[in-house]
CHARMM-style PDB file with segment names, atoms N, HN, CA, C and O in Angstrom:
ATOM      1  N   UNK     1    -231.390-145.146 -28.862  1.00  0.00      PROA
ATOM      2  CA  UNK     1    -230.640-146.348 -29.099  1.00  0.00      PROA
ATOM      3  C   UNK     1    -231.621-147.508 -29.055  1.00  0.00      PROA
ATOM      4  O   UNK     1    -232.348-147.748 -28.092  1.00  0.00      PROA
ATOM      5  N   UNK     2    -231.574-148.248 -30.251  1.00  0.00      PROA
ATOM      6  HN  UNK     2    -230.983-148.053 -31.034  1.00  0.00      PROA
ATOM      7  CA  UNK     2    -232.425-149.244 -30.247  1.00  0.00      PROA
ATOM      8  C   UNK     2    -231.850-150.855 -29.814  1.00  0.00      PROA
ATOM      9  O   UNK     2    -230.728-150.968 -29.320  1.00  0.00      PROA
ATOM     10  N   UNK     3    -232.527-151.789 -29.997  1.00  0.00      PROA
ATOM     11  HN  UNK     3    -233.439-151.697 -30.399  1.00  0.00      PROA
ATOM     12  CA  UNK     3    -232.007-152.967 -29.523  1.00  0.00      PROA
ATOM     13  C   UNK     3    -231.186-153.427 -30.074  1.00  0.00      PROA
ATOM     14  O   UNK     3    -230.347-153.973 -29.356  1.00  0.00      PROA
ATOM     15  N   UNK     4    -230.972-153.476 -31.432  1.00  0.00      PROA
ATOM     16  HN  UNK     4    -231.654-153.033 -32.015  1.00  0.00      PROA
ATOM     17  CA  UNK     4    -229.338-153.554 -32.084  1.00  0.00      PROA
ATOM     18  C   UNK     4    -228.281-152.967 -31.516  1.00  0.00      PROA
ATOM     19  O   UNK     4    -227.324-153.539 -30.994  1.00  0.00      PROA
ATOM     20  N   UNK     5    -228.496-151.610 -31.644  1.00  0.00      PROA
ATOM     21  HN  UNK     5    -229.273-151.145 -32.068  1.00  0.00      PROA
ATOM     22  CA  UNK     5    -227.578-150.930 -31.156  1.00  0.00      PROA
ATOM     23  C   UNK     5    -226.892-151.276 -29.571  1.00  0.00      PROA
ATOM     24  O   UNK     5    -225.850-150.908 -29.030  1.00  0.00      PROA
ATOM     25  N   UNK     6    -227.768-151.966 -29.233  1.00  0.00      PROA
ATOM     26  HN  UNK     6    -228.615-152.265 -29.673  1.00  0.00      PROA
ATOM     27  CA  UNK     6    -227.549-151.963 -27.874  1.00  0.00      PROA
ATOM     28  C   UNK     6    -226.767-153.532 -27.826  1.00  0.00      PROA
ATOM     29  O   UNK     6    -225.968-153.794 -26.928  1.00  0.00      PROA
ATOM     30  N   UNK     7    -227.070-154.396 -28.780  1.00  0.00      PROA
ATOM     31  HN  UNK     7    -227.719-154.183 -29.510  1.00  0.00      PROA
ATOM     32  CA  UNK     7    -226.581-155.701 -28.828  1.00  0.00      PROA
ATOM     33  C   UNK     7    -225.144-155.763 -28.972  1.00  0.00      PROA
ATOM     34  O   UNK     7    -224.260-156.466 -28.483  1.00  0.00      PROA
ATOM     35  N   UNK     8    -225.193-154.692 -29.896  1.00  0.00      PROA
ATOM     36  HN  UNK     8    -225.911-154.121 -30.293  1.00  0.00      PROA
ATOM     37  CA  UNK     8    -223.726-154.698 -30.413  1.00  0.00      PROA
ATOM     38  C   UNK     8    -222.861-153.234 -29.278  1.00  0.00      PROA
ATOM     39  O   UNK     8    -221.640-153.224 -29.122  1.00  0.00      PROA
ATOM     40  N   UNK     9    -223.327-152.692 -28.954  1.00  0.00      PROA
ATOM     41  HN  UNK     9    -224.319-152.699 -29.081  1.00  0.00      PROA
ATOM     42  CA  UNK     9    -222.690-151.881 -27.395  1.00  0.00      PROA
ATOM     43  C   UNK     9    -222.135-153.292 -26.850  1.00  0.00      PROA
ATOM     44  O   UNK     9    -220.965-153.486 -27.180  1.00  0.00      PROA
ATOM     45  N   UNK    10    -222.543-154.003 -26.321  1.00  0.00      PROA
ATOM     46  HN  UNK    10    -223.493-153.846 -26.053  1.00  0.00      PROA
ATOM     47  CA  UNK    10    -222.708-154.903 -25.446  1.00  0.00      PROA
ATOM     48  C   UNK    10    -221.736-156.134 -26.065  1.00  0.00      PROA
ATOM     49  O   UNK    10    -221.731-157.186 -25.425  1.00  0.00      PROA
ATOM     50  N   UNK    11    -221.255-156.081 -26.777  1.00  0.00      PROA
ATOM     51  HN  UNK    11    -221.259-155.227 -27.297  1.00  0.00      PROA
ATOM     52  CA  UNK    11    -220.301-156.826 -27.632  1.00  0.00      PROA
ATOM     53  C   UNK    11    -220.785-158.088 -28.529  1.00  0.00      PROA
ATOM     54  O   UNK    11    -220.254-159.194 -28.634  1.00  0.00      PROA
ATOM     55  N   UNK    12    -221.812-157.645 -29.065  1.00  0.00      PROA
ATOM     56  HN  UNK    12    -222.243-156.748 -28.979  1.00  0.00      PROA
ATOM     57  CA  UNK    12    -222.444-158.951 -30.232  1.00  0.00      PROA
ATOM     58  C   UNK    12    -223.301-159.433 -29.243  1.00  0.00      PROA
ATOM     59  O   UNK    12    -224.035-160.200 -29.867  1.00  0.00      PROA
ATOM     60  N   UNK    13    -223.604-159.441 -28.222  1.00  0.00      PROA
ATOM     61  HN  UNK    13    -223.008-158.818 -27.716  1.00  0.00      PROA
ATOM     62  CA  UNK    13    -225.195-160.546 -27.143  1.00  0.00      PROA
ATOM     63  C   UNK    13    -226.111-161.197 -28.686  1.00  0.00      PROA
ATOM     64  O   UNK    13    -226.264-160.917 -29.875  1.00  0.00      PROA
ATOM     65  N   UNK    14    -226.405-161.911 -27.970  1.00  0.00      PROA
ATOM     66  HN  UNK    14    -226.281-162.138 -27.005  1.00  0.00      PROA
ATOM     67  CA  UNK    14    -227.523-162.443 -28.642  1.00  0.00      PROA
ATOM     68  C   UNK    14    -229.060-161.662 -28.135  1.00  0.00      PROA
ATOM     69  O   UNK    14    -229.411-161.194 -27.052  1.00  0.00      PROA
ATOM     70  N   UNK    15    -229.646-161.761 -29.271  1.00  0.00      PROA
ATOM     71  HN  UNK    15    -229.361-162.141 -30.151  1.00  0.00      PROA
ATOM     72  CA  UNK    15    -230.929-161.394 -29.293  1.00  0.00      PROA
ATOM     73  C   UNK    15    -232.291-161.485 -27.610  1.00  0.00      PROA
ATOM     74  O   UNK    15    -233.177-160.781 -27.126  1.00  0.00      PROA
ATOM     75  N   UNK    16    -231.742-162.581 -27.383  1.00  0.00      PROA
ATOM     76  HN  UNK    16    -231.022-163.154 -27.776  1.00  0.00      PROA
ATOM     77  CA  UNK    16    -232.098-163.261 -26.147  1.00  0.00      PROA
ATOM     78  C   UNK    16    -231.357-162.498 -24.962  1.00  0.00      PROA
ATOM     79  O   UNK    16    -232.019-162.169 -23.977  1.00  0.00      PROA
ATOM     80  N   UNK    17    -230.368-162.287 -25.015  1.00  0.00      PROA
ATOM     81  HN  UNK    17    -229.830-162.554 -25.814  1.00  0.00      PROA
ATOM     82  CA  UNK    17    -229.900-161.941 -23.815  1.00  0.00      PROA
ATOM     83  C   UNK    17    -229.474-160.489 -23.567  1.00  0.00      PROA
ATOM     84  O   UNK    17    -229.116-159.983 -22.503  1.00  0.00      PROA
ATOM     85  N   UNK    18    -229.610-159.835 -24.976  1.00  0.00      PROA
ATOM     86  HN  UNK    18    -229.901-160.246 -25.841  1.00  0.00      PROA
ATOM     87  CA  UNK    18    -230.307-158.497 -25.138  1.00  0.00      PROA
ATOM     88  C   UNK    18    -231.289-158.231 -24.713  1.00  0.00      PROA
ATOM     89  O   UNK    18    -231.165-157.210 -24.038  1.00  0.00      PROA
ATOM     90  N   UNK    19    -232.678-158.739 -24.724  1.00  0.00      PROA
ATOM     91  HN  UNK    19    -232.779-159.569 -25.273  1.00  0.00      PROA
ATOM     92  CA  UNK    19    -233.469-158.692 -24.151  1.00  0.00      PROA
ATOM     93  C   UNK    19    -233.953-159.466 -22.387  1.00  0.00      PROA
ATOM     94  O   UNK    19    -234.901-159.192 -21.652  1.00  0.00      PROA
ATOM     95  N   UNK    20    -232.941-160.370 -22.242  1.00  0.00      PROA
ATOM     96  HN  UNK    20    -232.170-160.592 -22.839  1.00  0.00      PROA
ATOM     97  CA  UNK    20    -232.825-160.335 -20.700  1.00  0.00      PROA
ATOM     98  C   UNK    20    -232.143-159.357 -19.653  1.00  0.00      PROA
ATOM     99  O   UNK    20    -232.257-159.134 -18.447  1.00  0.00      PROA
ATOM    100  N   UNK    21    -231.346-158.864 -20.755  1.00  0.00      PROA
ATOM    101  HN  UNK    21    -231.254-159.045 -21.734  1.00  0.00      PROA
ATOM    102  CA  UNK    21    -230.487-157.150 -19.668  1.00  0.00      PROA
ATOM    103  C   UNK    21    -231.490-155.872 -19.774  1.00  0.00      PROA
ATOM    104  O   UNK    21    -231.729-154.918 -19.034  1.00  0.00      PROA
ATOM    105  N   UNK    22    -231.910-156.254 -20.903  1.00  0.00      PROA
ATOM    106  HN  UNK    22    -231.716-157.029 -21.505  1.00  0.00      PROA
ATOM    107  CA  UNK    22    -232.937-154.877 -21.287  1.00  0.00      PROA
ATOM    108  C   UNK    22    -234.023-154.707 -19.863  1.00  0.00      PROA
ATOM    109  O   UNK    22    -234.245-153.649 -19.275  1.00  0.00      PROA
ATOM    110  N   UNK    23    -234.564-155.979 -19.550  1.00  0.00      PROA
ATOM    111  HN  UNK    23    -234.384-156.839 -20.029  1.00  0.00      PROA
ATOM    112  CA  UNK    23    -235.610-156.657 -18.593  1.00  0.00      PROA
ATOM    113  C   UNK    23    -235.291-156.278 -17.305  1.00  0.00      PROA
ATOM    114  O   UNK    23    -236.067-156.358 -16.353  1.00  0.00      PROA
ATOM    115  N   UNK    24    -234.069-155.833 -17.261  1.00  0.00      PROA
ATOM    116  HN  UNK    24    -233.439-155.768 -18.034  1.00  0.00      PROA
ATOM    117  CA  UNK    24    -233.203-155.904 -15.359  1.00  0.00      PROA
ATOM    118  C   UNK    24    -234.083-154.884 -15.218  1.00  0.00      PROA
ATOM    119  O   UNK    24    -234.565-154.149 -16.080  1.00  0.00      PROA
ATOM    120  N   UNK    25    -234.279-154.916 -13.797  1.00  0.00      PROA
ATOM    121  HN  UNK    25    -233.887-155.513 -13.096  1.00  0.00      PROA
ATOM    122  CA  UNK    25    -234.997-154.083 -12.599  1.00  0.00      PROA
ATOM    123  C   UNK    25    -233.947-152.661 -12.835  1.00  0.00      PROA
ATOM    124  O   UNK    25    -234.341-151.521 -13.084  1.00  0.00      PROA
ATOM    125  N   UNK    26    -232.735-153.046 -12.699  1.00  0.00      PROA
ATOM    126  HN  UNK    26    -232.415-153.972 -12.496  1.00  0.00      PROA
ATOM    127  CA  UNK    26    -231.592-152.054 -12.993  1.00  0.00      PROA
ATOM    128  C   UNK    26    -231.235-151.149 -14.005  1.00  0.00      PROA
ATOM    129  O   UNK    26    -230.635-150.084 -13.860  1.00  0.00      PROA
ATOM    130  N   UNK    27    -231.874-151.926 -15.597  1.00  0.00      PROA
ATOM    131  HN  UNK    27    -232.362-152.791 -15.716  1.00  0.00      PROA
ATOM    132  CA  UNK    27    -231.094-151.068 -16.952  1.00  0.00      PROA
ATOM    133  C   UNK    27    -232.325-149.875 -17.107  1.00  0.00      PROA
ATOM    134  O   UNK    27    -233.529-150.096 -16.978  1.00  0.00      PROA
ATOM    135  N   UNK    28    -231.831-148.852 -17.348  1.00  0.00      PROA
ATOM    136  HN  UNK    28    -230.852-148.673 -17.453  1.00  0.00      PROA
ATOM    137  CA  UNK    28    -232.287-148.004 -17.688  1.00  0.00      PROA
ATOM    138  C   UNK    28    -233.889-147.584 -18.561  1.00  0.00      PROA
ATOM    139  O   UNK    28    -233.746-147.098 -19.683  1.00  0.00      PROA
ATOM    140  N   UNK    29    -235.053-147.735 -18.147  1.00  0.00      PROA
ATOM    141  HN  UNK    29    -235.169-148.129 -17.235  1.00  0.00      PROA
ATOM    142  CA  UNK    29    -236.227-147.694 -18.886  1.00  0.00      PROA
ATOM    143  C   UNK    29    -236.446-146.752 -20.156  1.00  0.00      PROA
ATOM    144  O   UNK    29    -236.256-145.536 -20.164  1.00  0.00      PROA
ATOM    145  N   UNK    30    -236.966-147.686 -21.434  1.00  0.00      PROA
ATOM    146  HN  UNK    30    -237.121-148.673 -21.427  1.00  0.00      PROA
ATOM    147  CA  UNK    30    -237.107-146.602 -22.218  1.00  0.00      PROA
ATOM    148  C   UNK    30    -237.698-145.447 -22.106  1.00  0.00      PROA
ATOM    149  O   UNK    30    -238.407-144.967 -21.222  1.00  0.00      PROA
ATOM    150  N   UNK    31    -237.142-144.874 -23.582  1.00  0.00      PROA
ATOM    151  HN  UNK    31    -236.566-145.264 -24.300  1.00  0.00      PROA
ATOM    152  CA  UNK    31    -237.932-143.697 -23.430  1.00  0.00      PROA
ATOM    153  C   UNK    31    -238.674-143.459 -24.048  1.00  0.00      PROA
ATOM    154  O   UNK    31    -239.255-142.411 -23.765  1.00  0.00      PROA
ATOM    155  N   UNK    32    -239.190-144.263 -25.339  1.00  0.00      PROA
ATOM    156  HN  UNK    32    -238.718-145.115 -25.568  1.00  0.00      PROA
ATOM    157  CA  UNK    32    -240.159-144.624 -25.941  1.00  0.00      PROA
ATOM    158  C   UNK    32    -240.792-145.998 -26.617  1.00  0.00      PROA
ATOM    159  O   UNK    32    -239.949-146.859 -26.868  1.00  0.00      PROA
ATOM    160  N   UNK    33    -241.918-146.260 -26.886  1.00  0.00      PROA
ATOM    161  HN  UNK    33    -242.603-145.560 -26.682  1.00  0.00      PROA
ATOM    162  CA  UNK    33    -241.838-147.660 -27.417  1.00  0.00      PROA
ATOM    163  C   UNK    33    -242.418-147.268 -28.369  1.00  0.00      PROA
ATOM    164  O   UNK    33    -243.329-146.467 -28.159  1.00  0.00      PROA
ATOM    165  N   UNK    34    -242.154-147.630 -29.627  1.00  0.00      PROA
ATOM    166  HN  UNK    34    -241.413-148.281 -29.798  1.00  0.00      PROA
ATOM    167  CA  UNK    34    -242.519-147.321 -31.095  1.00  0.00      PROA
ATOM    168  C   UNK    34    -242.830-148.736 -31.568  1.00  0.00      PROA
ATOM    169  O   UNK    34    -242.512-149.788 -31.012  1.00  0.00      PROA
ATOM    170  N   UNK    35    -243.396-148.593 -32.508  1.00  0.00      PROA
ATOM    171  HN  UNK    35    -243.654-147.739 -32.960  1.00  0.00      PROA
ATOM    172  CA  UNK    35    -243.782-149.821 -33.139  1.00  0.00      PROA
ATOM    173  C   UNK    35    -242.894-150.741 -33.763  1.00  0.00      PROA
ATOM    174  O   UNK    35    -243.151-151.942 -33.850  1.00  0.00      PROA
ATOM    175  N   UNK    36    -241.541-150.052 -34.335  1.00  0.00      PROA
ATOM    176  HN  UNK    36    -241.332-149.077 -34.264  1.00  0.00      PROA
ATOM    177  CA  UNK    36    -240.377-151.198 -34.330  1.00  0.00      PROA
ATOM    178  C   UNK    36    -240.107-151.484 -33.126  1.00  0.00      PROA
ATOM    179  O   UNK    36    -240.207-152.684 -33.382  1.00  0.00      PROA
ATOM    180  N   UNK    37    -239.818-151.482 -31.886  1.00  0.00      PROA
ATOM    181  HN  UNK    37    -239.737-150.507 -31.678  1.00  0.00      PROA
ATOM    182  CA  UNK    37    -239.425-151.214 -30.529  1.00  0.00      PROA
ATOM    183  C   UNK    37    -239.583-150.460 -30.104  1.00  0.00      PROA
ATOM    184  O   UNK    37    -240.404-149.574 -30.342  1.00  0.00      PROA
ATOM    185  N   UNK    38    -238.439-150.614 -28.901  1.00  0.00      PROA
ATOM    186  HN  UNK    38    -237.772-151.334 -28.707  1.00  0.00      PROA
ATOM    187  CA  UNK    38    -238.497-150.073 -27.805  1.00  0.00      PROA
ATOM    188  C   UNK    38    -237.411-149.222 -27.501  1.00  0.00      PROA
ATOM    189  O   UNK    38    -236.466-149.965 -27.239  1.00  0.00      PROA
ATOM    190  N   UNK    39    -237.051-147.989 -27.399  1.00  0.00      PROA
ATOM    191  HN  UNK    39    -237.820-147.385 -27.612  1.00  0.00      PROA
ATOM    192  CA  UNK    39    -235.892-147.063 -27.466  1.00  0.00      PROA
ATOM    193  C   UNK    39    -235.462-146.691 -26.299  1.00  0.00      PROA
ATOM    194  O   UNK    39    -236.253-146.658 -25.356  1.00  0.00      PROA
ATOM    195  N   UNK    40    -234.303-146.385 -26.159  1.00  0.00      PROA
ATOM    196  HN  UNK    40    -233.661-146.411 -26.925  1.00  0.00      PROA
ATOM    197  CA  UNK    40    -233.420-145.724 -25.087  1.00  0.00      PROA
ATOM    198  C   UNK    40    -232.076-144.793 -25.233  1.00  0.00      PROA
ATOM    199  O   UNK    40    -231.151-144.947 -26.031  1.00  0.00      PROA
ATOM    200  N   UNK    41    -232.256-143.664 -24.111  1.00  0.00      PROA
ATOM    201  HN  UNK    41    -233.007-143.539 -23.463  1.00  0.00      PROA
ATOM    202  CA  UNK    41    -231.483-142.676 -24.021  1.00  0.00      PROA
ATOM    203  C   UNK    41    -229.633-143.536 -24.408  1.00  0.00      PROA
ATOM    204  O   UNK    41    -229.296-144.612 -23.915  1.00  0.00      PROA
ATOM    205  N   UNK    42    -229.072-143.004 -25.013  1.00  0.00      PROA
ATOM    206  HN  UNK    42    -229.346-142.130 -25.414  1.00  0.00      PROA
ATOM    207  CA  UNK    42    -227.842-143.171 -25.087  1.00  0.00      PROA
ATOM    208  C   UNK    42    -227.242-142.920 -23.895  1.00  0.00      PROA
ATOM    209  O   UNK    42    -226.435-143.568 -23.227  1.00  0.00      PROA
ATOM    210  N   UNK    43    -227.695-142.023 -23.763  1.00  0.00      PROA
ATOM    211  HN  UNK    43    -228.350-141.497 -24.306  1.00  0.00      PROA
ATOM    212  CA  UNK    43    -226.546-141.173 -22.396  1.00  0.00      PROA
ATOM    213  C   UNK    43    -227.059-142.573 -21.081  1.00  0.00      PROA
ATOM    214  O   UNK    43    -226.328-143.354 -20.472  1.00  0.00      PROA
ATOM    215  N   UNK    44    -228.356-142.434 -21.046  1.00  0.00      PROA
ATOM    216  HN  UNK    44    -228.950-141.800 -21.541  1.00  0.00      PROA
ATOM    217  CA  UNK    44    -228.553-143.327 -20.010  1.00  0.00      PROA
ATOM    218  C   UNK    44    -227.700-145.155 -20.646  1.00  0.00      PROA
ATOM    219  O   UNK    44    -226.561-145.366 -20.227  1.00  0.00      PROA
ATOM    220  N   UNK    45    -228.143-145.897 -21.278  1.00  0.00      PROA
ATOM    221  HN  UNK    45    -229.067-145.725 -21.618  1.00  0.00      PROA
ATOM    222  CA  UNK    45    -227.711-147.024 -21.435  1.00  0.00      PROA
ATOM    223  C   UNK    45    -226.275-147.020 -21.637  1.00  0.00      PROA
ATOM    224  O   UNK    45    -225.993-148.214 -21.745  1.00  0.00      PROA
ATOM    225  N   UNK    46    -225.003-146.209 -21.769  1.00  0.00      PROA
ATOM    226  HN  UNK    46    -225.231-145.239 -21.681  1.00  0.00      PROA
ATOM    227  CA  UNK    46    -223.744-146.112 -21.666  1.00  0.00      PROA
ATOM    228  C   UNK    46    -223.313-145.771 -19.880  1.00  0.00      PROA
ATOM    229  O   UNK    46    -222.235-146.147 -19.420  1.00  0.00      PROA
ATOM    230  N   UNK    47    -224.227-145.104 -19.140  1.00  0.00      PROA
ATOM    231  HN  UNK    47    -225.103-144.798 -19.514  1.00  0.00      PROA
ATOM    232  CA  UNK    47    -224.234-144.962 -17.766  1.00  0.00      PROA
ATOM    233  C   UNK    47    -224.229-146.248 -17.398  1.00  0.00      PROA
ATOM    234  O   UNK    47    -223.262-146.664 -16.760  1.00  0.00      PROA
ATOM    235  N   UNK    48    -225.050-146.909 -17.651  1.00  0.00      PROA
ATOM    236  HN  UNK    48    -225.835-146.571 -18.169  1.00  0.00      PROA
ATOM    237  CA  UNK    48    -225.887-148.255 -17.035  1.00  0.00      PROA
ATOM    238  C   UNK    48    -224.096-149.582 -17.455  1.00  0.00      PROA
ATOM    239  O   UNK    48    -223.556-150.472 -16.798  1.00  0.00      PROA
ATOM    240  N   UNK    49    -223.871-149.079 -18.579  1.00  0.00      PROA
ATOM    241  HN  UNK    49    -224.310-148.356 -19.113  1.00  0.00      PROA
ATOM    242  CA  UNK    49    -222.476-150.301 -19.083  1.00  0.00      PROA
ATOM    243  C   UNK    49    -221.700-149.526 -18.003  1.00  0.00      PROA
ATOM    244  O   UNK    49    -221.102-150.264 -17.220  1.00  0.00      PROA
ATOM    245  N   UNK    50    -221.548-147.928 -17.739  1.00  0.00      PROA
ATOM    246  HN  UNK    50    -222.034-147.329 -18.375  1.00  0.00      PROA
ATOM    247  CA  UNK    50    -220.453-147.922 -17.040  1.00  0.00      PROA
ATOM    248  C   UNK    50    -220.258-148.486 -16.151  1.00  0.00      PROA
ATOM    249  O   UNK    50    -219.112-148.814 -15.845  1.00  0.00      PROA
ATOM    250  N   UNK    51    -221.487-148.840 -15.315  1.00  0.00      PROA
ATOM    251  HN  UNK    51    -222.418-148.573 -15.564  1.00  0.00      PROA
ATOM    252  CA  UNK    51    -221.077-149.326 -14.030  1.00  0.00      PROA
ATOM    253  C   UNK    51    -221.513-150.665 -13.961  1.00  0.00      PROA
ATOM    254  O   UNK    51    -221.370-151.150 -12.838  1.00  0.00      PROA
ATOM    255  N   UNK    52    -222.037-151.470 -14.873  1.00  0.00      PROA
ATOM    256  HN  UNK    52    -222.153-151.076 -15.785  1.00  0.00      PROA
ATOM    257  CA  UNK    52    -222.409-152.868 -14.265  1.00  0.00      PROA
ATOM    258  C   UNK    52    -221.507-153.616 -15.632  1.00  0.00      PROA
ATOM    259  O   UNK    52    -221.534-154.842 -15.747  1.00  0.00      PROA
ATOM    260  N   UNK    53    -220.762-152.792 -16.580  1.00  0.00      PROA
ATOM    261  HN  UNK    53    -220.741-151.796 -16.487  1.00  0.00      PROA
ATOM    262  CA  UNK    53    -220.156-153.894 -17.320  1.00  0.00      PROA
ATOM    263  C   UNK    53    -218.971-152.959 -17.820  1.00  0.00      PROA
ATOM    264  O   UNK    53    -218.964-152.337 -18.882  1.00  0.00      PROA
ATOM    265  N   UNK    54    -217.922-152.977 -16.811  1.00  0.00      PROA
ATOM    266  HN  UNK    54    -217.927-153.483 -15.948  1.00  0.00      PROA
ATOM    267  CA  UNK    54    -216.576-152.208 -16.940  1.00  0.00      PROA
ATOM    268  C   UNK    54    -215.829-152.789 -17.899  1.00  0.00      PROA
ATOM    269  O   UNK    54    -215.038-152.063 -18.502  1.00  0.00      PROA
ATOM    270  N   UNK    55    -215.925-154.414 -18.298  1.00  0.00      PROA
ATOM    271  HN  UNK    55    -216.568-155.004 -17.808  1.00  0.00      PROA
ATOM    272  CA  UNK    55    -215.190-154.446 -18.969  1.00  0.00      PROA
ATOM    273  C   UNK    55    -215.362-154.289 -20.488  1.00  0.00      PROA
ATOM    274  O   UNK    55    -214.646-154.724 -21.390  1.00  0.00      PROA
ATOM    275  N   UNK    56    -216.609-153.484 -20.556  1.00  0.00      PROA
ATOM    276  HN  UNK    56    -217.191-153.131 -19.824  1.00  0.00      PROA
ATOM    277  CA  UNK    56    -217.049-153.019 -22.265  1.00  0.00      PROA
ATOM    278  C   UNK    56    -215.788-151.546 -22.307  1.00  0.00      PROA
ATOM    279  O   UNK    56    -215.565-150.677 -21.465  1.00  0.00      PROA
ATOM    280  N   UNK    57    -215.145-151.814 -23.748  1.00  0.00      PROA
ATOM    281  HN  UNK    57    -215.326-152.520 -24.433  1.00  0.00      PROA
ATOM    282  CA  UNK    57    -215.241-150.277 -23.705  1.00  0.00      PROA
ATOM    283  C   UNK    57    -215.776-149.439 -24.138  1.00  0.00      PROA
ATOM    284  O   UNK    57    -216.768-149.501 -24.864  1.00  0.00      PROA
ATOM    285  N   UNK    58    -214.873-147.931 -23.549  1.00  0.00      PROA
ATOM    286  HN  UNK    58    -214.067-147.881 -22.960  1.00  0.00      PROA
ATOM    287  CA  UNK    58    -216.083-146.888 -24.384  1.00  0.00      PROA
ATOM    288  C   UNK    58    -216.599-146.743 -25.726  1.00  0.00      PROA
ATOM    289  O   UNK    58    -216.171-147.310 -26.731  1.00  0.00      PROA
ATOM    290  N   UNK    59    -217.480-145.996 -25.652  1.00  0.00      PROA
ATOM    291  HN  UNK    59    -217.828-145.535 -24.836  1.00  0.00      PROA
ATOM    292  CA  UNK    59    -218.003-146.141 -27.212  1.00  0.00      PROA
ATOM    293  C   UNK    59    -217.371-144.608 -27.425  1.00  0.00      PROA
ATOM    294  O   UNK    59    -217.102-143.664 -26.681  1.00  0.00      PROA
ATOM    295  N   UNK    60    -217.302-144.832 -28.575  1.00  0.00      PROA
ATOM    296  HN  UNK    60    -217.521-145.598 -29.179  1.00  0.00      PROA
ATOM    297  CA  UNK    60    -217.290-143.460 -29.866  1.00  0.00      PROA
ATOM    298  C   UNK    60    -217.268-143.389 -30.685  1.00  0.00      PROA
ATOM    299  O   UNK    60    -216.559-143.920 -31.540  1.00  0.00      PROA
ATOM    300  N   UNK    61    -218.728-142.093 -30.760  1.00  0.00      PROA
ATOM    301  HN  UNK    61    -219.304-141.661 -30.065  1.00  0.00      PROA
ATOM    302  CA  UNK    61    -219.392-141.558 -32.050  1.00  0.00      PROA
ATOM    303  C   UNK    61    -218.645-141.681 -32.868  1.00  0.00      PROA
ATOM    304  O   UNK    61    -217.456-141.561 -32.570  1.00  0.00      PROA
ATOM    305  N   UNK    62    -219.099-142.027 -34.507  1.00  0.00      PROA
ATOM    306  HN  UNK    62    -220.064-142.124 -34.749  1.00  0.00      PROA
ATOM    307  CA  UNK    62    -218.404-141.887 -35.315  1.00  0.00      PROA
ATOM    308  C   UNK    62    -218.338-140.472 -35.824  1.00  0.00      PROA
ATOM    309  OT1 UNK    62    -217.579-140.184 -36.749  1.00  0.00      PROA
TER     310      UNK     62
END
């Protein structure tokens, strides 16, 4: 899951503040950094909404 993906998990954030949650001591560390970015486990960054942002809901795959 890349940083879009994660913007829009997160209900539209801005670019900025996508990257200030990304930053928490708390969210989940990638699991790779590629030269477009910086990537992360799905399973982990939907863990991380479960518990510090209840009022997102769940996601599902299309």
């Amino acid at each position: 899951m890349g940083a879009h993906e994660i913007r829009i998990r997160l209900g539209g954030v801005s670019r900025q503040r996508a990257y200030q949650i990304t930053c928490r001591q708390d969210f989940p560390r990638p699991i790779a950094d590629l030269a477009q970015g910086k990537v992360w486990s799905r399973e982990d960054v939907e863990a991380w909404i479960k518990t510090h942002r209840q009022h997102q809901p769940d996601f599902a795959e299309p």
